[in-house]
N, C-alpha and C positions, 0 to 999 in steps of 0.2 A: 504494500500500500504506500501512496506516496506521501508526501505532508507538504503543502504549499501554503502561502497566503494569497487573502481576497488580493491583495497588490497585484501577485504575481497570476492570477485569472484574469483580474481587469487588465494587467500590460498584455498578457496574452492575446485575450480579444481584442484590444485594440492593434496590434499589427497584426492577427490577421485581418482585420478589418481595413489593414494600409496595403497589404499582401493583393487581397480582393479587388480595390480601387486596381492595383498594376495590374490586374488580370484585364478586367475590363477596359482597361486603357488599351492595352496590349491589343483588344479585341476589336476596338473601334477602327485603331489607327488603319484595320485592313479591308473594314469593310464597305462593300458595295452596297446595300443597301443602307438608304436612304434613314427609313424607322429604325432600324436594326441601330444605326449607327448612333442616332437620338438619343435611342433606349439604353445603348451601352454608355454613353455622356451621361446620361441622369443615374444610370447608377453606379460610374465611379465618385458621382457628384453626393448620392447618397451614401456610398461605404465613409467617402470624407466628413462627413458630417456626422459619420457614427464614428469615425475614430475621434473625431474633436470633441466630440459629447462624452465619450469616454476620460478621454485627455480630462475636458471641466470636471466630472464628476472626480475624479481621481484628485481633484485641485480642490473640490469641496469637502469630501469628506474626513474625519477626524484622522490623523496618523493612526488612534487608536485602532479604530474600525479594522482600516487598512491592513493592519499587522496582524490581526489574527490569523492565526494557523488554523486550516482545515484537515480534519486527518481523511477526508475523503477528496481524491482529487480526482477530476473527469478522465474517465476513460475513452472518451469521444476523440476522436480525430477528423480535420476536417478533408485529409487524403481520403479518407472514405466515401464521401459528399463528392468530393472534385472526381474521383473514381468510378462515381453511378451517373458520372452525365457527360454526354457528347459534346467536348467544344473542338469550334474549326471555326476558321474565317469565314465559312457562309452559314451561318446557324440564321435560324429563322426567328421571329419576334418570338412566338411560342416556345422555341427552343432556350429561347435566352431569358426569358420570365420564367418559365419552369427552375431552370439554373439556380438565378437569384431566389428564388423560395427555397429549393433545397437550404441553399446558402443561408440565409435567414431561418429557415427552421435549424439549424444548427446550434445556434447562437440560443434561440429560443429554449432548446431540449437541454442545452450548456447552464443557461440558467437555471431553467424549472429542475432539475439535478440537483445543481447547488443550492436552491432553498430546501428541498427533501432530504437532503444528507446533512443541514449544520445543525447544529443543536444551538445555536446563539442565535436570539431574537433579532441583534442586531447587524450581524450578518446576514440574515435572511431578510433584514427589509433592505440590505444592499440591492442581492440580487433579483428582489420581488423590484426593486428599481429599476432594473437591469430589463430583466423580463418587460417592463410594461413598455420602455423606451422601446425596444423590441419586437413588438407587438403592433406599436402603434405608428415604428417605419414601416414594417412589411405590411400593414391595411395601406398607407401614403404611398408606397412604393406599386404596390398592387391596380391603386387608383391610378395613378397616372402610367401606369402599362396598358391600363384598359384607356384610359384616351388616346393614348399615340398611336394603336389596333386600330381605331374610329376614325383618324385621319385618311 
């Protein structure tokens, strides 16, 4: 079993969350369609805005918080996520929304984990923090996948 702190999950998630942004950069810069290419903008636009939200929250809360040790740490990987889905330079809008929800359900099941396994109240309303910001990109991000389809 391993032993980490909330620190060391939140620094986690947020580079994968700067990791992600370079994927989808990576993805635009090649492609030919038009939405696709949109779609790949808005959501390295939204991983930056979840790694900065990170970054603040990480800025807000007590060193205390922060330091606690978890004796249960995720055994999630997000090679497994990146591993269940097909990217190429001609992925489809569908192909690329599916993606980013895998992707975003990761983060989400990372959380909902970490409040089920700590036994500290105030840990767990870190990650119930975590979880909600979480929740309510991927409805945001969800919405505006479906308007740029409607285009």
């Amino acid at each position: 079993m391993h032993y980490q702190t909330v620190k060391d999950v939140v620094d986690h998630s947020r580079q994968l969350h700067q990791d992600i942004s370079g994927l989808y950069a990576k993805l635009s810069e090649n492609q030919a369609q038009e939405r696709v290419g949109m779609l790949l903008e808005y959501l390295k636009r939204h991983e930056d805005h979840l790694e900065q939200s990170l970054n603040q929250f990480e800025n807000d809360k007590s060193q205390k918080v922060l330091d606690n040790w978890l004796q249960y740490s995720p055994d999630q990987d997000i090679s497994d996520v990146l591993a269940s889905v097909t990217i190429s330079d001609h992925m489809t809008t569908d192909q690329v929304v599916s993606m980013a929800l895998k992707l975003d359900d990761y983060f989400i099941d990372l959380y909902q984990e970490m409040i089920n396994n700590s036994a500290s109240s105030s840990v767990k309303v870190v990650f119930q923090n975590l979880l909600d910001m979480e929740q309510q990109e991927k409805i945001r991000m969800s919405k505006t996948a479906l308007q740029l389809n409607d285009m």
